[in-house]
C-alpha positions in Angstrom: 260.1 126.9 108.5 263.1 127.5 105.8 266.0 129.7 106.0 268.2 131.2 103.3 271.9 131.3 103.4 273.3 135.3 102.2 274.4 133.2 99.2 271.2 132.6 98.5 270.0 135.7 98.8 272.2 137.9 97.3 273.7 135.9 94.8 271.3 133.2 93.1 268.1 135.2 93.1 270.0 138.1 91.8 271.4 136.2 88.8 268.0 134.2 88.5 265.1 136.1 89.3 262.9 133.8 87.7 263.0 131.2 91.0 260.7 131.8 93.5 261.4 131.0 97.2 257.7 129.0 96.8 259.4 126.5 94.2 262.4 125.9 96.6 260.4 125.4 99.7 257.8 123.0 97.6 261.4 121.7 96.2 262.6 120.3 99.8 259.4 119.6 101.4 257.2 117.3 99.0 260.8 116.0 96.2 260.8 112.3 95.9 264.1 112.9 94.4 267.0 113.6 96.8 270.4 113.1 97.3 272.9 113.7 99.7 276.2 115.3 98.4 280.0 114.2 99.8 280.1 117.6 102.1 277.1 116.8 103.6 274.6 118.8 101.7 271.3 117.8 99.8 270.0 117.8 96.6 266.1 118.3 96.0 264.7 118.2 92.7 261.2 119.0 91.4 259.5 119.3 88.6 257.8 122.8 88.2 254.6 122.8 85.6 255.1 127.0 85.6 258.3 126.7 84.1 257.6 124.5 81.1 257.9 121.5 83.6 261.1 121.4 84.1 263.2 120.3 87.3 264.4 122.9 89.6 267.4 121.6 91.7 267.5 122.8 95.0 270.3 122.4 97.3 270.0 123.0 101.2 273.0 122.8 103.9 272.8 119.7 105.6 270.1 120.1 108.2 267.8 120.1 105.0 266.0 123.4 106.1 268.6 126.2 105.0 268.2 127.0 101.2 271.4 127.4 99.5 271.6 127.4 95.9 268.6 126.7 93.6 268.5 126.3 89.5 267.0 124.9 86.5 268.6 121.1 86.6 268.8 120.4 82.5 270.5 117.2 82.6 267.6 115.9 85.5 265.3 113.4 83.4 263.4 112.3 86.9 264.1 108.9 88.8 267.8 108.7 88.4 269.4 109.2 92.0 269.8 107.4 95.0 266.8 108.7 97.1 269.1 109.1 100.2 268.0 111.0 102.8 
């Protein structure tokens, strides 16, 4: 159902091995929060109780099923985009 970009892949998980692929994919498919970004890409963020409840941001290329870059959102407080999707 999801793909992952080499970026992905070889870069993020390396330099964050603490993100699992399960928090991205739960990320895109069940986020109330999204955004669309200027080049076309989106922005899912969702709150993750196994990491101290914070919000992992997950971005995807624009047909919102390729997993591109994924991290722990600090500034996210929940609520405050524009729900576009």
């Amino acid at each position: 159902m999801f793909e992952y970009t080499t970026y992905f892949e070889n870069d993020v998980l390396s330099k964050r091995p603490y993100i699992k692929k399960e928090w991205c994919e739960k990320a895109v498919s069940s986020s109330k929060f999204v955004e669309k970004q200027p080049d076309g890409r989106y922005r899912f963020w969702c709150k993750i109780p196994e990491y101290g409840n914070k919000f992992l941001r997950v971005v995807t290329l624009n047909n919102q099923r390729t997993i591109h870059n994924a991290f722990f959102d600090r500034k996210f407080k929940g609520g405050e985009t524009n729900n576009e999707t």
